[in-house]
PAMIDREN-599452 format. One record per residue: residue in one letter; x, y negated, z negated of N, C-alpha, C in turn. Coordinates in steps of 0.1 Angstrom, whole numbers, plus 5000, padded with zeros to 4 digits. Each point is the difference from the previous one (the first is absolute). Example, Ala and Ser with C-alpha at 12.3 -4.5 7.8 and 13.67 -1.06 7.14 Angstrom:
2
a513250574922499149885000500949885000 s499649895007500949895000499249894992 
***
This chain:
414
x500850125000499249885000500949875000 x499349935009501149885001499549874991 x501349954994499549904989499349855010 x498949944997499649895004500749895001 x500549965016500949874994499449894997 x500849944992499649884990500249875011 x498549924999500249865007500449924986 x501149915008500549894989500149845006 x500049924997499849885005500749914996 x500549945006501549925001499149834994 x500449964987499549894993500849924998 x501050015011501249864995499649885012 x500749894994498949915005500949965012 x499549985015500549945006499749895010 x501049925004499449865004500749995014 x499349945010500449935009501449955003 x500450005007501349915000499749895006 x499949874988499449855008501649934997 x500149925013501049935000500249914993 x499049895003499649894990500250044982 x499750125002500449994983501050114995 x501150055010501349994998500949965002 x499649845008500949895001499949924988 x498750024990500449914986500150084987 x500650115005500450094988501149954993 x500150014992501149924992501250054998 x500850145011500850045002500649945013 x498649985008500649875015500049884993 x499649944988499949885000502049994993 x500250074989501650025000500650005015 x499850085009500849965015499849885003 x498949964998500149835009501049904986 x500250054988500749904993501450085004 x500650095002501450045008500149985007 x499049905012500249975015500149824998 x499149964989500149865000501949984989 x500350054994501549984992500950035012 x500050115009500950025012499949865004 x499050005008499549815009501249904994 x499450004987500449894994501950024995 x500450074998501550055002500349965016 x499650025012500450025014500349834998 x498649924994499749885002501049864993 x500550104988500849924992501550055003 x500250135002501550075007500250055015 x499649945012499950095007501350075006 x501249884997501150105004500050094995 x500150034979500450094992499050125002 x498749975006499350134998500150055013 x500449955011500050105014501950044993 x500749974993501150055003500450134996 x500650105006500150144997500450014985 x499450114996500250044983498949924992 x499449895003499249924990498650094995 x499150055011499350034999500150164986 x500950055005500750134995500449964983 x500549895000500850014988498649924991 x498749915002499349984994499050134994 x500050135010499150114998500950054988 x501349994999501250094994499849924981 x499949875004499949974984498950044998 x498850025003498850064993499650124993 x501350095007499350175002500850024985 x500849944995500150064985499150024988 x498949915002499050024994498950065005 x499850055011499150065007499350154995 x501050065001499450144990499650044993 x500249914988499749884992498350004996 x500149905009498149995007499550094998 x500450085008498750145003499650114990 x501350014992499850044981499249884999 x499849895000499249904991498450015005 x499650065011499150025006499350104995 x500550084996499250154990500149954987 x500549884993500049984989498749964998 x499949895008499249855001498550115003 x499650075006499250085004499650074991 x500550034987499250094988499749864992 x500249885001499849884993501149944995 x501250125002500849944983500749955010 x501349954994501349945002501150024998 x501149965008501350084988501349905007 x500149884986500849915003501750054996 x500450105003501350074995500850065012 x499149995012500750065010501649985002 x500349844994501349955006501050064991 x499649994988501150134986500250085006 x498550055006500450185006501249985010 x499649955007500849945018501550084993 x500849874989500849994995500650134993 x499150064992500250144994500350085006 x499450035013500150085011501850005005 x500349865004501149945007501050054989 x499649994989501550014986500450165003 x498550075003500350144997501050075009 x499649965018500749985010501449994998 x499949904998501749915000500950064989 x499750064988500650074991500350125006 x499450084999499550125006501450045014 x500449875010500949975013500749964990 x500349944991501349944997500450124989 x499850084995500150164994500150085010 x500149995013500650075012498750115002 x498850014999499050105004499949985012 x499250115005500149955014498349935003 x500149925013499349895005498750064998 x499650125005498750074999499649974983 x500850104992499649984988499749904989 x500749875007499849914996499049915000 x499350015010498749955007499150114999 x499850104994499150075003500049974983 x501149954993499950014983498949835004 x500349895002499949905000498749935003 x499550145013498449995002499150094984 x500650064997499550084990499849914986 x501249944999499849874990498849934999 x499849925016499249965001498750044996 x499650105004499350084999499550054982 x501150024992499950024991499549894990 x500349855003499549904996498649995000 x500049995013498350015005499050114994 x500350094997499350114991499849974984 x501449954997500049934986498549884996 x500249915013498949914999498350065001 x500250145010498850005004499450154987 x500950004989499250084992500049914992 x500449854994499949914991498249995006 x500149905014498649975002498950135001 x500050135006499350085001499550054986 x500850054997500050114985499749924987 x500949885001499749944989499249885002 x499349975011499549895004499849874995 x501249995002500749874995500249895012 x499549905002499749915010502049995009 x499250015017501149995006501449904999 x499049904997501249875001500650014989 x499349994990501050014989501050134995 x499650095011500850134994501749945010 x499750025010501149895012500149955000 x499949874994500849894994500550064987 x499650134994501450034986501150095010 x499550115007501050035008500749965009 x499849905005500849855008501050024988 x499749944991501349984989500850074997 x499250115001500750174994501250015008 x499250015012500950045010501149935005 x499649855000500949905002501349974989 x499450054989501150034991501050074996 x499650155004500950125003500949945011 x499549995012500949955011501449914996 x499849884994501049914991500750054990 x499550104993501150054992500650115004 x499750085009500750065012501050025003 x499349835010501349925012500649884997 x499449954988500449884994500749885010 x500949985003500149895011500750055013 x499650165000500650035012499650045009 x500749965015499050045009500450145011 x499150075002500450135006499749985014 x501050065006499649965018500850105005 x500750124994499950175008499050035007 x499349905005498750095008500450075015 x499350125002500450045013499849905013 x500750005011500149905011499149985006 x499250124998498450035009499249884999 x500049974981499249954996499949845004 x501749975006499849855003499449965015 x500750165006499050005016498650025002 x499550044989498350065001499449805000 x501249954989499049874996500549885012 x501250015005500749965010500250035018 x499750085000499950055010499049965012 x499950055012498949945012500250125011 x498750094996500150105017500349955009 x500549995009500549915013500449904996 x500149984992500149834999498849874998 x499250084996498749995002498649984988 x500050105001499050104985500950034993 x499749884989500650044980500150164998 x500750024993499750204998499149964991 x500349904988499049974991498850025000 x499149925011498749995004499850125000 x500950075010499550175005499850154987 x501249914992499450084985498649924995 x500249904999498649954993498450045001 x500449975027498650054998500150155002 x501050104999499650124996498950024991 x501049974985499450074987498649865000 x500049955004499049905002498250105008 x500550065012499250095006499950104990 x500350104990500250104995498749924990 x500249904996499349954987498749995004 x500149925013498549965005499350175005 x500250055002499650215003499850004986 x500849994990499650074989499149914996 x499449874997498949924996498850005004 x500050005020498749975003499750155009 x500850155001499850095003499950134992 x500750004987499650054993499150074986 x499850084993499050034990500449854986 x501550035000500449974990499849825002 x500549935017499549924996498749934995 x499250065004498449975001499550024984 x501150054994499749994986500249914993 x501749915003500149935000498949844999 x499350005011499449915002499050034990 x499150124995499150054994500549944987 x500850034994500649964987500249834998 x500550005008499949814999498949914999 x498950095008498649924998499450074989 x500050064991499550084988500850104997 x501250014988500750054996499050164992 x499049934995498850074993499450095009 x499549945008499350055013500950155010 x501749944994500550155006500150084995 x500049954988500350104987498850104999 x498649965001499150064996499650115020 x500649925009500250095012500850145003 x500750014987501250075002501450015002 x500449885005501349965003500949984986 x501350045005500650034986500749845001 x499449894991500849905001501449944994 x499850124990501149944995501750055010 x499250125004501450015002500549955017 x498649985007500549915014500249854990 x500249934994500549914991501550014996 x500350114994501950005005500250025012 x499250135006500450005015500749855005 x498949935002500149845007501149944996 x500149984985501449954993501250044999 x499850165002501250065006500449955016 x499250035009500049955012500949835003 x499549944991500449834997501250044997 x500250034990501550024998500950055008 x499850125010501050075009500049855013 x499049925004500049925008501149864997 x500450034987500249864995501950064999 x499950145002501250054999500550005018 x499150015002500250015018500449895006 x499249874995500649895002501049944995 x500450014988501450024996501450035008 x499650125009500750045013500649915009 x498449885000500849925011500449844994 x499250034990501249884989500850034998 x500950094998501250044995500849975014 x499650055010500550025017500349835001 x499049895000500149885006500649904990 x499850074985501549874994501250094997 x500050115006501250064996500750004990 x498750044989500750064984498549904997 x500250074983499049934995500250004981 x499849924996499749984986499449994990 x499749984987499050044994499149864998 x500449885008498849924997499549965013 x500350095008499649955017498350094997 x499249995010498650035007499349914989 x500349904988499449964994498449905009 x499350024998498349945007499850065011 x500650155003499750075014498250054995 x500050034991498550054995499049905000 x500649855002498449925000500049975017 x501250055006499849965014499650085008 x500050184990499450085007498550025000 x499649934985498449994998499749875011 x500549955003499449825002499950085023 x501250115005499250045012499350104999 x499850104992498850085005498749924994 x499849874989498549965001500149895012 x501349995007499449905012499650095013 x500750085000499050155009499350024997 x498850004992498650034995499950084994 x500950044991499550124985500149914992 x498650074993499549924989500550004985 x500249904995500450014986499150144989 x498649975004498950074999500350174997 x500950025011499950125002498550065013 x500350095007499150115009499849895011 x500749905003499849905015501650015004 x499850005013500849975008501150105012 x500650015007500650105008501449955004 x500650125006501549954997500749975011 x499349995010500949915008499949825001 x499049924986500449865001501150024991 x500450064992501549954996501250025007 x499850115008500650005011500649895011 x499449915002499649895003500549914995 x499250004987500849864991501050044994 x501050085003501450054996500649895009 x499850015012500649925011499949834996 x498550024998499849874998500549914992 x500350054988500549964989502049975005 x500650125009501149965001499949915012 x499449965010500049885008499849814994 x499150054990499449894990501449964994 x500550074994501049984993501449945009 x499950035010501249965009499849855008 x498349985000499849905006500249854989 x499450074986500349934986502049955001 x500250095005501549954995500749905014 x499550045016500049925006499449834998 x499150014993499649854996500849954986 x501050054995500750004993499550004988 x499050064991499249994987500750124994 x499849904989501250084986499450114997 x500950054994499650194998498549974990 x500249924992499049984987498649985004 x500249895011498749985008498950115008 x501350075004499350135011499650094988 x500750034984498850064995498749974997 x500349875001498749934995499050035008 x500149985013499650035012499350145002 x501350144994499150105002499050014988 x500349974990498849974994498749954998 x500149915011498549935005499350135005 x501350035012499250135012499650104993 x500550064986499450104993498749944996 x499749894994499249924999498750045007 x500549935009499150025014499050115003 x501050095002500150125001498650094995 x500549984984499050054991498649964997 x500249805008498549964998499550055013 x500150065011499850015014498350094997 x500650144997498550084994499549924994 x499549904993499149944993498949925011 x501049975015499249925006499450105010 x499350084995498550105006498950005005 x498950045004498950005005499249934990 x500250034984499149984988500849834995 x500949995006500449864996499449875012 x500150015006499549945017498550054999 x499650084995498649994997499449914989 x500749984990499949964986500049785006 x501250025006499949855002498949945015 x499750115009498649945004498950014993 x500250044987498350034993499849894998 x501449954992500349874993500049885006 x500549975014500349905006498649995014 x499950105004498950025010498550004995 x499850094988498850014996499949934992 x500549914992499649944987500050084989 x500750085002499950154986498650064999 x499149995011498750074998500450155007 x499550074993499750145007499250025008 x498449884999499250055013500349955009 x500749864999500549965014501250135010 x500450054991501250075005499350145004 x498650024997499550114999499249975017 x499749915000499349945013501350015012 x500649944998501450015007500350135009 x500450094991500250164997498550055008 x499249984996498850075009499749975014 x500449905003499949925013501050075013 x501349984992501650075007499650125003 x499050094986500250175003498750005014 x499249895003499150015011500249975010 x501049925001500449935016501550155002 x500250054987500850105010499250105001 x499050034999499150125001499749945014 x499949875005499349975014501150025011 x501549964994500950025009500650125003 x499450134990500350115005499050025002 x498749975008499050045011500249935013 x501149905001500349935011501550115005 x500350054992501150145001499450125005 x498950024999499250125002499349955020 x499649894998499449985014501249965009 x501450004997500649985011500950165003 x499450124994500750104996498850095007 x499049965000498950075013499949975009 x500750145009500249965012498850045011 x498650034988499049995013499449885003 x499949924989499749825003500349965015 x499349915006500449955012501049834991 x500449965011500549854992499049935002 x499150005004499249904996499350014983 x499550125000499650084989500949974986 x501250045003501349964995499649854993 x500549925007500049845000498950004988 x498450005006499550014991500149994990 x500150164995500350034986500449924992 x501549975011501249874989499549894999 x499150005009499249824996499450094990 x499150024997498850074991501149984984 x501150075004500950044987500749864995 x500649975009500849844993499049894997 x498349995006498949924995500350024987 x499550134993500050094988500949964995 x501250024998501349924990499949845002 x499549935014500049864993499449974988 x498650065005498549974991500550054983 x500950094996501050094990500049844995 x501250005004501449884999498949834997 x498949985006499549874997499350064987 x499250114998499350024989501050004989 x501250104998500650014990500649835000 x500249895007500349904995499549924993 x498250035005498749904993500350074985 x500150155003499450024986501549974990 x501050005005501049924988500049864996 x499549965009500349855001499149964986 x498650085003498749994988500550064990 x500650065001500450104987501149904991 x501049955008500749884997499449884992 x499149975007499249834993499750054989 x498850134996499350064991500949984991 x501450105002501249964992500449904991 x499949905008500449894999499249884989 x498750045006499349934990499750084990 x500350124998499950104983501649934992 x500749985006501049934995500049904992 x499649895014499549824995499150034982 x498650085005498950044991500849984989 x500950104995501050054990500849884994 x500949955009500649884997499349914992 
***
């Protein structure tokens, strides 16, 4: 006997591909702010930026904090935060550089140094998981921890045994051309975005960030995708380390200091949410770039180092107030400014709109039958656009009345 196959029905939601509204996604709207800072570099440098190497060596100062990012992306994503990345960076680099300068070999010493990292990140993520103990403040004590071990270490010394690779991965240009940097970046960059928006694990991710509760009582084990992620941050923060160490050739125990507010300040200007369960990973992607063109254009107009933090701290700013300006905000100030703060006026409004589009998709429907003659046709659309004027004058009379009435319940009051 043969078992009955099972119908099942595919409930995931899908949409159209409208142009119009993936030209103002807010991952094209970052491209048009890397195409307006290019402009404006061509406009204020044009010898320096058409000259060979310029373009190369602005992508090359960026990519040390890049990897960076994308750990900060699975952070920011469960809600929390983890302002320690740059200790780690450093931790990582101490372990490396000891490790070469005790004669181990190159493998083991980077495979110890990503582990470090790693090991940090686990430390933080059973502080917040297990003992749930708020993110920031647990990384900002491990920032110190960490930052402190490192100093009494290395104390004023600087280690720069790094293997040669490491200065060509961060120096280097395929052809002469393409950064190797970039090409590691958007490697493990690709690998992140697969594991986020194609995976189980990441979809939990997002689940957990919009209701920590809500996963918990779904089944997802949160605590421990919670180190997972912190572990994750940490091997990233060790990875990038790789190409800090590569591009100042050697490093010490007070260098990556504010790498962790500049790695939070690009992935919320790529659109992950402080929130947590918003956002995808190719705008930080994006604003990795953006941030190192910004920064080069900053120094072209000659503004002090102090200024340009200032600066990125507006854009984090920014950044964070951006979600706020939503459908329910821009609704909120026409209630206010359009309607007079009345509901029925707004309610009149709203009824009117949902009927003149009920008329304009019947003016969709009569140009979509193709047994109509055109005269027949025509018709109709006279018939149908009569109908939305007659709409459009009524819903004006009746606000306009609804307005006075307003108006003198007011005066009355006064």
């Amino acid at each position: 006997m043969s078992t009955p196959e099972i119908q099942t029905r595919d409930l995931a939601v899908k949409e159209k591909f409208r142009l119009s509204r993936f030209l103002v996604r807010w991952e094209m709207i970052l491209v048009y702010i890397l195409a307006a800072i290019n402009l404006l570099l061509v406009i204020l440098r044009p010898n320096l930026y058409f000259e060979s190497g310029t373009i190369q060596s602005i992508i090359r100062s960026g990519m040390d904090i890049s990897v960076m990012v994308l750990g900060m992306i699975f952070v920011l994503m469960l809600g929390d935060i983890d302002v320690s990345v740059g200790a780690i960076m450093i931790v990582s680099c101490m372990v490396m550089g000891l490790l070469l300068d005790a004669g181990a070999p190159a493998a083991v010493a980077i495979i110890a140094g990503i582990a470090a990292g790693g090991l940090c990140g686990v430390f933080n993520g059973v502080l917040v998981a297990r003992f749930r103990m708020p993110a920031v403040i647990v990384t900002i004590a491990t920032s110190m921890l960490f930052r402190g071990v490192a100093e009494i270490v290395m104390g004023e010394n600087t280690l720069k045994n790094f293997p040669d690779w490491f200065s060509t991965l961060a120096w280097g240009d395929l052809g002469g051309l393409i950064p190797y940097s970039m090409l590691f970046f958007l490697a493990v960059a690709v690998i992140f975005a697969v594991v986020l928006h194609k995976t189980k694990f990441g979809r939990e991710l997002y689940i957990i960030g919009n209701s920590s509760t809500v996963a918990q009582y779904s089944g997802i084990r949160v605590v421990r995708i919670k180190i997972i992620v912190f572990a994750v941050m940490g091997v990233s923060a060790a990875l990038s380390g790789i190409l800090f160490a590569g591009r100042l050739k050697g490093i010490s125990s007070g260098m990556g200091t504010g790498y962790e507010l500049k790695a939070i300040a690009i992935a919320v200007l790529g659109g992950v949410s402080t929130n947590g369960g918003k956002g995808k990973a190719y705008g930080p992607v994006i604003a990795v770039f953006i941030m190192a063109f910004m920064t080069k254009t900053l120094d072209l107009l000659n503004v002090h180092a102090n200024i340009q933090i200032i600066f990125q701290g507006i854009i984090l700013l920014i950044a964070v107030m951006i979600p706020m300006f939503n459908k329910e905000f821009f609704d909120g100030l026409k209630l206010r400014f359009v309607f007079m703060g009345d509901k029925n006026i707004e309610a009149i409004s709203r009824r009117s709109a949902k009927e003149q589009q009920e008329l304009k998709a019947g003016i969709a429907e009569v140009y979509a039958d193709r047994s109509l003659t055109e005269g027949e046709r025509k018709a109709k659309v006279n018939e149908y656009n009569a109908d939305i004027a007659a709409s459009k004058k009524k819903c004006r009379d009746d606000i306009k009345r609804a307005k006075d009435e307003l108006k003198a319940r007011r005066k009355n009051v006064v």
